[in-house]
N, CA, C and O atoms as CSV, one atom per row, in Angstrom:
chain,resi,resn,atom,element,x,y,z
A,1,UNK,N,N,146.516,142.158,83.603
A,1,UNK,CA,C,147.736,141.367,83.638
A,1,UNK,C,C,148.073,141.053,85.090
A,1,UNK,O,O,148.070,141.957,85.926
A,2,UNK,N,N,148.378,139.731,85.426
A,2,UNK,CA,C,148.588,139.365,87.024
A,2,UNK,C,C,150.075,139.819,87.076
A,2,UNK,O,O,150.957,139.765,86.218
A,3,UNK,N,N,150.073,140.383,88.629
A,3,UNK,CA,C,151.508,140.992,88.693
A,3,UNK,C,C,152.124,139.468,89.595
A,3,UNK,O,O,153.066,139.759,90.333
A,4,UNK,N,N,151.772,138.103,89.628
A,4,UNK,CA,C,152.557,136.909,89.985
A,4,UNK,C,C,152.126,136.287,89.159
A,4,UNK,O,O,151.084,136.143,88.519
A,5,UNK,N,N,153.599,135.714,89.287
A,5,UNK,CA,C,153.615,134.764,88.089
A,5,UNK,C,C,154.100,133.477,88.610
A,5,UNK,O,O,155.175,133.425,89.208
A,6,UNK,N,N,153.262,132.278,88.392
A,6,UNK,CA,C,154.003,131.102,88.990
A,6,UNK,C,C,154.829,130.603,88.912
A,6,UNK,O,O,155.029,130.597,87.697
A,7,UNK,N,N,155.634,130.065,89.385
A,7,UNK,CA,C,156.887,129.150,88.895
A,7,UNK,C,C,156.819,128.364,87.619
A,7,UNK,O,O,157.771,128.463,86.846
A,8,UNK,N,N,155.688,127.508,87.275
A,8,UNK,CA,C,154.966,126.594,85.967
A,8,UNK,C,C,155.509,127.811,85.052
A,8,UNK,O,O,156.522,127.516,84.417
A,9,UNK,N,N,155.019,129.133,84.866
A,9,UNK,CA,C,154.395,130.197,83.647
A,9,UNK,C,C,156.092,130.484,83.557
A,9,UNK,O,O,156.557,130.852,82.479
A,10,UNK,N,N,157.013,130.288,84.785
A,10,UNK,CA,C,158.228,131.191,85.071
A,10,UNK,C,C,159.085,130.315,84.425
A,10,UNK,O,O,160.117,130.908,84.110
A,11,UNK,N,N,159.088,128.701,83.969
A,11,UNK,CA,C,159.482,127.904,83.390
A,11,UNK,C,C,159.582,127.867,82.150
A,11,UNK,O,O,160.565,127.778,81.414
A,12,UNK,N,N,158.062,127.973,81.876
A,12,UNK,CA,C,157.561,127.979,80.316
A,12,UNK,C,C,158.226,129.067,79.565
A,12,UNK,O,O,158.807,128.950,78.486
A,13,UNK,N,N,158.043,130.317,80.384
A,13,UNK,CA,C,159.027,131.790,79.877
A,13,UNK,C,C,160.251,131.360,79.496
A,13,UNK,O,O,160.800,131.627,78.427
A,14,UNK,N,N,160.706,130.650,80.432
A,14,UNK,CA,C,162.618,130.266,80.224
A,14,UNK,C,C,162.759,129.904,78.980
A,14,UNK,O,O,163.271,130.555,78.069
A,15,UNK,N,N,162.065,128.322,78.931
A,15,UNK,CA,C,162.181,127.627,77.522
A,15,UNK,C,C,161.851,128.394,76.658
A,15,UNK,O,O,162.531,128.300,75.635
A,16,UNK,N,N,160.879,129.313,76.646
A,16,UNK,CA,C,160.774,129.834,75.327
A,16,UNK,C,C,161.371,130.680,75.057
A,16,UNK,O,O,161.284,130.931,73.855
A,17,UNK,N,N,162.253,131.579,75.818
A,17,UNK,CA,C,163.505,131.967,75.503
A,17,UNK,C,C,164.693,131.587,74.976
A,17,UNK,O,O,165.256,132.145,74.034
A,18,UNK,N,N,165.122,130.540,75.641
A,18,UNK,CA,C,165.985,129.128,75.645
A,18,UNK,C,C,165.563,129.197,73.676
A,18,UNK,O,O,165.876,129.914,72.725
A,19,UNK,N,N,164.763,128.068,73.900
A,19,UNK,CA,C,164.213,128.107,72.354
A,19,UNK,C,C,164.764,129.692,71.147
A,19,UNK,O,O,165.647,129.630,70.292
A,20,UNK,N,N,164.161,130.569,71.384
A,20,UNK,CA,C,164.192,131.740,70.762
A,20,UNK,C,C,165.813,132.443,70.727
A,20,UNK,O,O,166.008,133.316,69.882
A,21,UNK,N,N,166.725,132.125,71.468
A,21,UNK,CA,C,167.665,132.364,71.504
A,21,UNK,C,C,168.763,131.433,71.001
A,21,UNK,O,O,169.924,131.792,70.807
A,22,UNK,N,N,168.240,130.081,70.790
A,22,UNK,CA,C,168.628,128.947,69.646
A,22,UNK,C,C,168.554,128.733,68.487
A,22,UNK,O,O,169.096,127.809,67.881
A,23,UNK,N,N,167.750,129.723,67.981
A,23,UNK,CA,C,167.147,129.949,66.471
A,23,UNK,C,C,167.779,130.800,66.043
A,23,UNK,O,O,168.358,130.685,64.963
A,24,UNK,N,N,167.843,132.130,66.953
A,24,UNK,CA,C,168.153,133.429,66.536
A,24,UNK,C,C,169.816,133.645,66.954
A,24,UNK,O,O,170.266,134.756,66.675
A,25,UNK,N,N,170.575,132.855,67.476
A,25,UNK,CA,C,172.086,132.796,67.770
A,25,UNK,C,C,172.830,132.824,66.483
A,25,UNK,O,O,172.817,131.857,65.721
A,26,UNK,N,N,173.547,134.034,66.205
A,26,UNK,CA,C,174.681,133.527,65.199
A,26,UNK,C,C,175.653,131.911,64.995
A,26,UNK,O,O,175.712,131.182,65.985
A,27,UNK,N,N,176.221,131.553,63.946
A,27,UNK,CA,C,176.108,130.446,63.994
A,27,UNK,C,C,178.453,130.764,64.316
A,27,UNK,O,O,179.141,131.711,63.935
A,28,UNK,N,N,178.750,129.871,64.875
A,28,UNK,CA,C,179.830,129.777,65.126
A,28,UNK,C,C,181.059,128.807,64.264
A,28,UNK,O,O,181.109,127.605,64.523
A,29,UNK,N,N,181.856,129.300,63.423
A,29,UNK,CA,C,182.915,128.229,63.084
A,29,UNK,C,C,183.772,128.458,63.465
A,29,UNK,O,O,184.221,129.605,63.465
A,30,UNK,N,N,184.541,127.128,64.103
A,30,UNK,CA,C,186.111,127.267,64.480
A,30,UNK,C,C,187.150,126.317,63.203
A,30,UNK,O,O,187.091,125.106,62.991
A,31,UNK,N,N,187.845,127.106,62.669
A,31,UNK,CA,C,189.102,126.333,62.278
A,31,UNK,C,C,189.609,125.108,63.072
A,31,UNK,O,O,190.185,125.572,64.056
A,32,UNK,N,N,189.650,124.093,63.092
A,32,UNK,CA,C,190.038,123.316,64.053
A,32,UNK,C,C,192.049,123.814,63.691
A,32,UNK,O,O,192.837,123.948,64.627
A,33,UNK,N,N,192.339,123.941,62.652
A,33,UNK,CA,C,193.783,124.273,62.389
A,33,UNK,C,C,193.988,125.383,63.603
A,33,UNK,O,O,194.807,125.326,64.520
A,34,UNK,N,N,193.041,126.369,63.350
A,34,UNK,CA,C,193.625,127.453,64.084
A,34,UNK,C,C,192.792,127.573,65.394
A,34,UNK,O,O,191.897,128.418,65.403
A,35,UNK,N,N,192.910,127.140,66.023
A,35,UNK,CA,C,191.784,127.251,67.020
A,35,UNK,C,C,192.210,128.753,67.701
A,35,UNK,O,O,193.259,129.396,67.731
A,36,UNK,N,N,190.832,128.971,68.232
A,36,UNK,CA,C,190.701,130.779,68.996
A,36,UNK,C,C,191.931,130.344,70.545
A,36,UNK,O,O,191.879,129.469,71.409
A,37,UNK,N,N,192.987,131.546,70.235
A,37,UNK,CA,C,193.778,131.601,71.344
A,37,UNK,C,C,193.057,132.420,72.455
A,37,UNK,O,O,192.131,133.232,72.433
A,38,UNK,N,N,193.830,131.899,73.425
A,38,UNK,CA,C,193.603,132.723,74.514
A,38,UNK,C,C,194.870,133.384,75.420
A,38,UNK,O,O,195.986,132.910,75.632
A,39,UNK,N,N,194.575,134.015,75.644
A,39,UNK,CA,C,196.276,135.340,76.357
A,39,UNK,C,C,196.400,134.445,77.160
A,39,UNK,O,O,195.824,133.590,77.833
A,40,UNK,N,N,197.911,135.176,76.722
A,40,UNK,CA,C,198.998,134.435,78.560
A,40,UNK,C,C,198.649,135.157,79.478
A,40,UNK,O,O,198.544,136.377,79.354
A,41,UNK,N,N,198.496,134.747,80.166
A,41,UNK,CA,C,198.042,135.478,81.857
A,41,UNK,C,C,198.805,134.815,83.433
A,41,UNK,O,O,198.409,133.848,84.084
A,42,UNK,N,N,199.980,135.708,83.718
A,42,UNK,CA,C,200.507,134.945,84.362
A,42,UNK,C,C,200.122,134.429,85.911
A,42,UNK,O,O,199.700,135.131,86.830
A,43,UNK,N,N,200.377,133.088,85.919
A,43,UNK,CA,C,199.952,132.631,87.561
A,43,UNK,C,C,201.103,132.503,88.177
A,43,UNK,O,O,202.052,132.366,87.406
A,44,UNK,N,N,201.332,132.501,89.206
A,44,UNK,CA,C,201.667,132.289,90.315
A,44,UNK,C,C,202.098,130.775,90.580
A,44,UNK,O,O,203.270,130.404,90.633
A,45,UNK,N,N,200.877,129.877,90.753
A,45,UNK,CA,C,201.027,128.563,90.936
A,45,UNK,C,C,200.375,127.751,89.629
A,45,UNK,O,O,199.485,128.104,88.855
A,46,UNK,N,N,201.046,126.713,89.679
A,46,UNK,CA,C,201.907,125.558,90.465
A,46,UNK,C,C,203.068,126.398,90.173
A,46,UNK,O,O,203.251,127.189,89.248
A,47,UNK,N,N,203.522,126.195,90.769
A,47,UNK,CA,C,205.234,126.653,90.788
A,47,UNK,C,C,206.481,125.715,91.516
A,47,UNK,O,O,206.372,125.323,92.678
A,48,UNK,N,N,207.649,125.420,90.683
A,48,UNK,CA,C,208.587,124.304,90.898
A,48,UNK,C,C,209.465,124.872,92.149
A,48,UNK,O,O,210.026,125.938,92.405
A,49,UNK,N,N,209.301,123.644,92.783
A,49,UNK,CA,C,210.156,124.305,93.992
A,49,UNK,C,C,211.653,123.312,93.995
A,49,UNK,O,O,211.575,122.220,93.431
A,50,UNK,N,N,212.720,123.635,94.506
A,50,UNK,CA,C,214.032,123.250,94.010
A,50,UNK,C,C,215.007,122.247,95.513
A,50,UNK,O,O,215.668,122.883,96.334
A,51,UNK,N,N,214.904,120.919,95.570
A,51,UNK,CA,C,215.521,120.585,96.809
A,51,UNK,C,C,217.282,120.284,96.478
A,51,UNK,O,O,217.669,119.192,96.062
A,52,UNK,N,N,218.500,121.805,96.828
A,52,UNK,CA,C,219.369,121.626,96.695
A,52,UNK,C,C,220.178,120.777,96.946
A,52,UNK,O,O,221.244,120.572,96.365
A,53,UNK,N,N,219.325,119.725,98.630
A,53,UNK,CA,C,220.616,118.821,99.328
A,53,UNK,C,C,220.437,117.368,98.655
A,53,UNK,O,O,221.130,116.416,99.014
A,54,UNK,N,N,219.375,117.263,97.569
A,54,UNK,CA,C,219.568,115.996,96.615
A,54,UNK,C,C,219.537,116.410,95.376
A,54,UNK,O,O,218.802,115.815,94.588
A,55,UNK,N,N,220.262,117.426,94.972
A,55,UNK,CA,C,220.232,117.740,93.547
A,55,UNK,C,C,221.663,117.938,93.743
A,55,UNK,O,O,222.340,118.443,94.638
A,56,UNK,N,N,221.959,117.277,92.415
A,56,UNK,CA,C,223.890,117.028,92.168
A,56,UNK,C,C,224.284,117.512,90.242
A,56,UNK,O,O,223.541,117.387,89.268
A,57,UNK,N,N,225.673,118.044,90.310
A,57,UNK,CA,C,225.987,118.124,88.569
A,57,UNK,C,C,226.414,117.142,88.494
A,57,UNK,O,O,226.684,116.280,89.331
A,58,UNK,N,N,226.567,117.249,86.766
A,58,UNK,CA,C,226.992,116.143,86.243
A,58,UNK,C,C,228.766,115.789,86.461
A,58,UNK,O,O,229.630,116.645,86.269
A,59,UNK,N,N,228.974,114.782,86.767
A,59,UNK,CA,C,230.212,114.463,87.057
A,59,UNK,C,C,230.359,113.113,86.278
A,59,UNK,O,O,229.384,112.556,85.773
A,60,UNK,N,N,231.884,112.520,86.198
A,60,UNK,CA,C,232.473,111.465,85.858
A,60,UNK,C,C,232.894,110.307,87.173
A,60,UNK,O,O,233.597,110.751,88.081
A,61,UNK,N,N,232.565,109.231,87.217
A,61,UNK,CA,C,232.554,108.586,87.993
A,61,UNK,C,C,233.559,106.982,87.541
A,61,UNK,O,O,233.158,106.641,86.428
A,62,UNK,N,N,234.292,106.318,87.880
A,62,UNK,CA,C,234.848,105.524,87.887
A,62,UNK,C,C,234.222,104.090,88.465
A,62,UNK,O,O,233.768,104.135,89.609
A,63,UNK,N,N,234.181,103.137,87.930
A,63,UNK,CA,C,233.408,102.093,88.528
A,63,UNK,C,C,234.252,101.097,88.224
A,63,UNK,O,O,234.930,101.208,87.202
A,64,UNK,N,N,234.416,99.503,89.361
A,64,UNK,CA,C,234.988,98.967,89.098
A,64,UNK,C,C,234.461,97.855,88.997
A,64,UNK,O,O,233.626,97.836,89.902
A,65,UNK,N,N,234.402,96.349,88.143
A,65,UNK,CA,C,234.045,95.083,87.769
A,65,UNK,C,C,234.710,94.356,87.711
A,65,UNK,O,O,235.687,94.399,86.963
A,66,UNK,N,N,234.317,93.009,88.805
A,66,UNK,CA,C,235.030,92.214,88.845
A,66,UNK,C,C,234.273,90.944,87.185
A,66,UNK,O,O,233.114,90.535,87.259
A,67,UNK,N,N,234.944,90.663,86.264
A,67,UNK,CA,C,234.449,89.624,85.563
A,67,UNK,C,C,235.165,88.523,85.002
A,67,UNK,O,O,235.799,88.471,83.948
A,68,UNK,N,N,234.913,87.435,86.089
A,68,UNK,CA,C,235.939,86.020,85.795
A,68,UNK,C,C,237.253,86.271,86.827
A,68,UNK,O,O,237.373,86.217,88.050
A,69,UNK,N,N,238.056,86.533,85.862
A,69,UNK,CA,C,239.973,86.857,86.881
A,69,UNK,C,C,240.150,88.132,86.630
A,69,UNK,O,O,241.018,88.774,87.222
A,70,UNK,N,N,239.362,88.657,85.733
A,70,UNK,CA,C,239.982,90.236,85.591
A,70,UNK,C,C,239.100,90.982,86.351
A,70,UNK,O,O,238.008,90.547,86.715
A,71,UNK,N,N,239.636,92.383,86.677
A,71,UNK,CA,C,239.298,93.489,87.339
A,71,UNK,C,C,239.183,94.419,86.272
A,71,UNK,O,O,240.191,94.845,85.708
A,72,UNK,N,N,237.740,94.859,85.867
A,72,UNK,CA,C,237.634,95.985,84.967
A,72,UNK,C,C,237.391,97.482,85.410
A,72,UNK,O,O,236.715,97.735,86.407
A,73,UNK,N,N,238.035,98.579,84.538
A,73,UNK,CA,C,237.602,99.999,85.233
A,73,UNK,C,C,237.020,100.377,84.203
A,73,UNK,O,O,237.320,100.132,83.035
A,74,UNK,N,N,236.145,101.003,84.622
A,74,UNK,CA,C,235.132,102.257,82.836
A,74,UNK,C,C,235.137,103.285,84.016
A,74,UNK,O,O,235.256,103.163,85.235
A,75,UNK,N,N,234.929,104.545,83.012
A,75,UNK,CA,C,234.584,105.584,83.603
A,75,UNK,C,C,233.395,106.370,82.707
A,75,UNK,O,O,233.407,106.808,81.557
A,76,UNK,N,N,232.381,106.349,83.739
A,76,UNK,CA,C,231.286,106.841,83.207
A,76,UNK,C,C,231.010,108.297,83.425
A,76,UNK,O,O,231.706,108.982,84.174
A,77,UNK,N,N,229.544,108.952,82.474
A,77,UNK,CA,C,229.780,110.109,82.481
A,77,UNK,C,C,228.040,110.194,83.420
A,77,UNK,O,O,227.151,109.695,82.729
A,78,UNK,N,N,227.552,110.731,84.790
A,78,UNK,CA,C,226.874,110.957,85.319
A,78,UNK,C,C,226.464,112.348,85.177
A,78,UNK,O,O,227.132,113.373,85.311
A,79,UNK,N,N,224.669,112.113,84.742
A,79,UNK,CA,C,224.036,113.263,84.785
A,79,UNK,C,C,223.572,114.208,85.799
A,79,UNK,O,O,223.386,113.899,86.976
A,80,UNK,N,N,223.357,115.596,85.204
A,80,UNK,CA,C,223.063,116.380,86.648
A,80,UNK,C,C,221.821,115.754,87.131
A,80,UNK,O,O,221.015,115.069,86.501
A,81,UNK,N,N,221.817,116.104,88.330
A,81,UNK,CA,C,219.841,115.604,88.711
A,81,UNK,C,C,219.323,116.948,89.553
A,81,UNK,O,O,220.224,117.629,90.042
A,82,UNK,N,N,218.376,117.250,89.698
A,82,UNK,CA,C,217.873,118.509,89.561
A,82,UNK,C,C,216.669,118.075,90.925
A,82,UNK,O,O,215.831,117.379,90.354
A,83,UNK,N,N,216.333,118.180,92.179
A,83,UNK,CA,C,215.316,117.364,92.952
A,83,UNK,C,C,214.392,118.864,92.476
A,83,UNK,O,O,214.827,120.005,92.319
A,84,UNK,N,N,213.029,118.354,92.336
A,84,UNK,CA,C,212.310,119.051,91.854
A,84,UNK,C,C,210.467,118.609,92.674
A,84,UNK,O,O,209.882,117.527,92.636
A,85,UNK,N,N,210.098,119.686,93.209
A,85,UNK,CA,C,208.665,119.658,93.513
A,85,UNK,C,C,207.499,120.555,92.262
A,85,UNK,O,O,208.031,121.362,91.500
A,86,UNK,N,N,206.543,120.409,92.201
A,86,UNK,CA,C,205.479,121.652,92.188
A,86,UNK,C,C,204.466,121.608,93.506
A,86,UNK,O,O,203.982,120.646,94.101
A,87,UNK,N,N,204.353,122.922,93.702
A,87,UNK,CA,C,203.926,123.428,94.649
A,87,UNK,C,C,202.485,124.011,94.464
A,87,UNK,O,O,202.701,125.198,94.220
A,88,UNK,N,N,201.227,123.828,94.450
A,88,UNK,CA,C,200.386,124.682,93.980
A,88,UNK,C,C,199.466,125.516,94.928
A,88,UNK,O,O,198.505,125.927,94.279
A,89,UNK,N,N,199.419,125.924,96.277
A,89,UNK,CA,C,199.117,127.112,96.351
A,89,UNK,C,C,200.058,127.823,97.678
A,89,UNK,O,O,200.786,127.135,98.393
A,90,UNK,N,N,199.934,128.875,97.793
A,90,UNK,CA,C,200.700,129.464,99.157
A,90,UNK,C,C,200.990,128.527,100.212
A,90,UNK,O,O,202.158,128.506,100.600
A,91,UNK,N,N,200.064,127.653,100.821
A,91,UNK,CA,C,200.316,126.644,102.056
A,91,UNK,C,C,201.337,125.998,101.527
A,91,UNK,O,O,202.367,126.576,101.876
A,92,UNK,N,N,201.605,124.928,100.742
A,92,UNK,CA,C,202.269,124.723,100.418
A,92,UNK,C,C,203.454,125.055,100.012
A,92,UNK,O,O,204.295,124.213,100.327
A,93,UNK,N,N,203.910,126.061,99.365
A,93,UNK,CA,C,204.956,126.960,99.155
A,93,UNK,C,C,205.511,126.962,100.354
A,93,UNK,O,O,206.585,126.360,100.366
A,94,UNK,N,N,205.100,127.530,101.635
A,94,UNK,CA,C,205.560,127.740,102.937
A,94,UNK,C,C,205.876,126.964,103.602
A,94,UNK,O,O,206.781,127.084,104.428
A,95,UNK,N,N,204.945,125.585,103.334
A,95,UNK,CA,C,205.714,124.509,103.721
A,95,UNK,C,C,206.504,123.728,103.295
A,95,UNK,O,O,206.953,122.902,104.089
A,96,UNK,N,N,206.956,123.711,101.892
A,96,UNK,CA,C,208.284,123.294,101.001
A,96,UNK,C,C,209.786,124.546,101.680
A,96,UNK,O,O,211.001,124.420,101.837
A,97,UNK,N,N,208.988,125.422,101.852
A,97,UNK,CA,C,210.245,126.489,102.110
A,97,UNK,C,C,210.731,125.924,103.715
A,97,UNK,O,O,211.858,125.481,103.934
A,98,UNK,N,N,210.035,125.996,104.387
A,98,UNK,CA,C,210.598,124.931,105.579
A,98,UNK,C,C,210.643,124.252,105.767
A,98,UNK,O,O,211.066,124.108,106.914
A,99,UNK,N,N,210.251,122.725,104.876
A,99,UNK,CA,C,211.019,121.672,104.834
A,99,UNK,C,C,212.579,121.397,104.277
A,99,UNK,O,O,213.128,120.296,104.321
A,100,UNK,N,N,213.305,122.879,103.634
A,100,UNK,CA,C,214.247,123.090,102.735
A,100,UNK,C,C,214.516,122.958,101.861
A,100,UNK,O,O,215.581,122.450,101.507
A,101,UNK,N,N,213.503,123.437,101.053
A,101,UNK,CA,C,213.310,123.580,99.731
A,101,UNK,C,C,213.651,125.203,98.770
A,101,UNK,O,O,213.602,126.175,99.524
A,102,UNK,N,N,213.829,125.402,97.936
A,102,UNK,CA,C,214.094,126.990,97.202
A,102,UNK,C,C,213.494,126.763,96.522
A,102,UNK,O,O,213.239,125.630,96.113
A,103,UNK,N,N,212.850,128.258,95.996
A,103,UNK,CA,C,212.365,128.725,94.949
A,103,UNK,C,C,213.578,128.958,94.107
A,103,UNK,O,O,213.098,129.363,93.049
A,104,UNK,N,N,214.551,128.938,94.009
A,104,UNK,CA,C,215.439,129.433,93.323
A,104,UNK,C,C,216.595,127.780,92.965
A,104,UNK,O,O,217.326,127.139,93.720
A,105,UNK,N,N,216.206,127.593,91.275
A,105,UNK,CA,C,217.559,126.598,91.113
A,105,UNK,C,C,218.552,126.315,91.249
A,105,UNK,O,O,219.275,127.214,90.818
A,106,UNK,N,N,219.250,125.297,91.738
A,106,UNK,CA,C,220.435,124.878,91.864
A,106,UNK,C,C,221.506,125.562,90.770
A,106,UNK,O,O,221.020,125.621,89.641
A,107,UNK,N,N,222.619,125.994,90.863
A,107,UNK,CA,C,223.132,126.841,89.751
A,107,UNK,C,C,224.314,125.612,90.017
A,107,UNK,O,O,224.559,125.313,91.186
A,108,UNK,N,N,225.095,124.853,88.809
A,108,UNK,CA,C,226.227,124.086,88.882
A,108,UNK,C,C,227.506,124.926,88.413
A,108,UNK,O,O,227.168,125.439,87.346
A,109,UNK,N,N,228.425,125.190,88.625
A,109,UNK,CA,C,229.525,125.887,87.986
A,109,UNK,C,C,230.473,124.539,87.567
A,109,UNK,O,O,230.880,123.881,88.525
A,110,UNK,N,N,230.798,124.146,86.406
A,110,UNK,CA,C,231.987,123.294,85.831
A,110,UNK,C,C,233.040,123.854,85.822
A,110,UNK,O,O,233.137,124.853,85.109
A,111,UNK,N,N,234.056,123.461,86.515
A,111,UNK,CA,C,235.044,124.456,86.026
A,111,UNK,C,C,236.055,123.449,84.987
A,111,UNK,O,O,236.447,122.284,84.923
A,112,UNK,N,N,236.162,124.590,84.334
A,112,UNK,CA,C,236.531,123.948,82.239
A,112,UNK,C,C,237.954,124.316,82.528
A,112,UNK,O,O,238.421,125.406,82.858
A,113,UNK,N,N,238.654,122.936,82.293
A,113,UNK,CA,C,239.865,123.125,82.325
A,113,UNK,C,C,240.901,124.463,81.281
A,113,UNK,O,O,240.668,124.574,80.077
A,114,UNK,N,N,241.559,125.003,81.701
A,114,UNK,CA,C,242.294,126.280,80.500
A,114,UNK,C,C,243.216,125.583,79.558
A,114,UNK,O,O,244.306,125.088,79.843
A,115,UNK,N,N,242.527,125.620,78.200
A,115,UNK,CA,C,243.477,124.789,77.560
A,115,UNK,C,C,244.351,125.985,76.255
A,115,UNK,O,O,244.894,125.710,75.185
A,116,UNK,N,N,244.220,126.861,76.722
A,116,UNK,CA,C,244.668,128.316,76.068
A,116,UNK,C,C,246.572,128.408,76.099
A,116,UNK,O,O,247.051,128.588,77.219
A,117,UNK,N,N,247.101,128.342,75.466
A,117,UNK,CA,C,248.877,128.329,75.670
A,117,UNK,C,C,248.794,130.229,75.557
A,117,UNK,O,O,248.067,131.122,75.123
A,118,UNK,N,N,250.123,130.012,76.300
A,118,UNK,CA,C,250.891,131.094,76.877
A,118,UNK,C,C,250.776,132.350,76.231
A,118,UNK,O,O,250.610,133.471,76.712
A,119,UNK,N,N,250.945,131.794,74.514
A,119,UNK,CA,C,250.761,133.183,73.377
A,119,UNK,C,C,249.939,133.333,73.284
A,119,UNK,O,O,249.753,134.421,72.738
A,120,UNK,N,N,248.841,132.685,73.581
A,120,UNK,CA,C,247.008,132.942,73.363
A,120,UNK,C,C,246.634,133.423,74.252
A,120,UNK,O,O,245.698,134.185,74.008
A,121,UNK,N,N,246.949,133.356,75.383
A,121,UNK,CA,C,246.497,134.183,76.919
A,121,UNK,C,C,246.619,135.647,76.418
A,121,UNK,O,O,245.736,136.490,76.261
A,122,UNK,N,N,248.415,135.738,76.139
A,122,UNK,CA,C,248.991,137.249,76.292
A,122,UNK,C,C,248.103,137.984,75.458
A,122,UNK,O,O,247.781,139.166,75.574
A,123,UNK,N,N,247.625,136.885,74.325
A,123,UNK,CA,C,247.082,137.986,72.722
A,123,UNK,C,C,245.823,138.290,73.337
A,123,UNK,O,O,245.500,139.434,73.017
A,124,UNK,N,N,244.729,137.589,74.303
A,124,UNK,CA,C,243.861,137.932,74.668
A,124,UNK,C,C,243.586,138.822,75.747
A,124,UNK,O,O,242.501,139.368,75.944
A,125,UNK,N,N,245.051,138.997,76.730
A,125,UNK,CA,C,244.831,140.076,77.307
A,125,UNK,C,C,244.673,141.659,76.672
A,125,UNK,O,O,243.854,142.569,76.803
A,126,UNK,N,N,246.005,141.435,75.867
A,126,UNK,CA,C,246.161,142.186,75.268
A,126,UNK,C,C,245.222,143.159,74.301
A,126,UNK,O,O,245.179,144.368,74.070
A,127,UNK,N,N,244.503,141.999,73.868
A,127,UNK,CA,C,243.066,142.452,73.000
A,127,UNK,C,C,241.943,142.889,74.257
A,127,UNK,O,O,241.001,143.549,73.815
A,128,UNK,N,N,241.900,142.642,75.654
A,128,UNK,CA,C,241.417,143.179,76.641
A,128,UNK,C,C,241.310,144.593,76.964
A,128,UNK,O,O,240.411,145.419,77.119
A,129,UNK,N,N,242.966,144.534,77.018
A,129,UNK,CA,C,243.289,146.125,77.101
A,129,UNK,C,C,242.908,147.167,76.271
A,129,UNK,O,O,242.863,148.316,76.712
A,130,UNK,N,N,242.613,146.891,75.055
A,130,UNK,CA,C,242.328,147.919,73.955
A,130,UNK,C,C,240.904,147.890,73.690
A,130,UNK,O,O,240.471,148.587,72.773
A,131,UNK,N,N,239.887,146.953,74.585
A,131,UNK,CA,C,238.931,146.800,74.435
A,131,UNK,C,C,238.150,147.598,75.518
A,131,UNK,O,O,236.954,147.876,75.429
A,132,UNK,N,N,238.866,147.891,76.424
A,132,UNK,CA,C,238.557,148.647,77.424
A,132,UNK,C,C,239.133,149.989,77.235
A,132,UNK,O,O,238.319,150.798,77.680
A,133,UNK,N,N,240.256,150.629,76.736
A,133,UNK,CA,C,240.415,151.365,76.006
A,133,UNK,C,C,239.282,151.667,75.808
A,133,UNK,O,O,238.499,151.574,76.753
A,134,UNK,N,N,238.789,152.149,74.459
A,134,UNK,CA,C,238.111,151.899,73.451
A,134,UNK,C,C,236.216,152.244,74.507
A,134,UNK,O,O,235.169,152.690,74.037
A,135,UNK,N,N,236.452,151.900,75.612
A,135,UNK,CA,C,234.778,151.897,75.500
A,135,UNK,C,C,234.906,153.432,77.063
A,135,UNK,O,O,234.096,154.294,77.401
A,136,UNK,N,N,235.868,153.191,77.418
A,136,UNK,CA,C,235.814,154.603,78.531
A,136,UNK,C,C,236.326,155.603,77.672
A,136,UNK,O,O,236.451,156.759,78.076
């Protein structure tokens, strides 16, 4: 038996492996309904990066139209806007963070007018007090 083997013989070996391992392979079905999952595995990147000094809440805005002789007012209702990047690897990240950008979202606070009367306050303090009571 020659202990070299040529590249030609080292070929022929492959394929006929190749071959032999095409015959002899279990045969595979996938559900197309259910197709084989694969785990969550969490990454890192892309990751959304957050530009606070053009991201605004939603507010009400007043607009005025001139049409013909009259002067019209509507008041519209304006959505939040959210300035938003993805970022996908570290360089980047570092350089969104010093262009002034956050990893961390814009948080809006509305403040909701109190439309609670006088006897509804007291009853809810009141139900406060015994609620705290109650848990020390």
């Amino acid at each position: 038996m020659p202990t070299e083997i040529s590249p030609i013989e080292a070929e022929q070996m492959r394929a006929l492996l190749a071959k032999y391992d095409s015959q002899h392979k279990p045969a595979t079905i996938h559900n197309l309904n259910d197709p084989p999952k694969v785990p969550y595995r969490h990454q890192k990147f892309p990751m959304m990066v957050y530009n606070h000094a053009e991201s605004f809440p939603a507010h009400t805005e007043t607009r005025t139209a001139i049409v013909g002789s009259s002067v019209l007012e509507e008041t519209i209702h304006v959505k939040a806007h959210i300035h938003t990047a993805l970022v996908q690897n570290e360089h980047q990240l570092r350089q969104a963070l010093e262009d002034g950008w956050s990893e961390e979202a814009p948080e809006f606070r509305e403040d909701v007018p109190d439309t609670l009367s006088e006897s509804a306050k007291a009853e809810v303090k009141k139900i406060d007090g015994r609620r705290r009571k109650e848990m020390v």
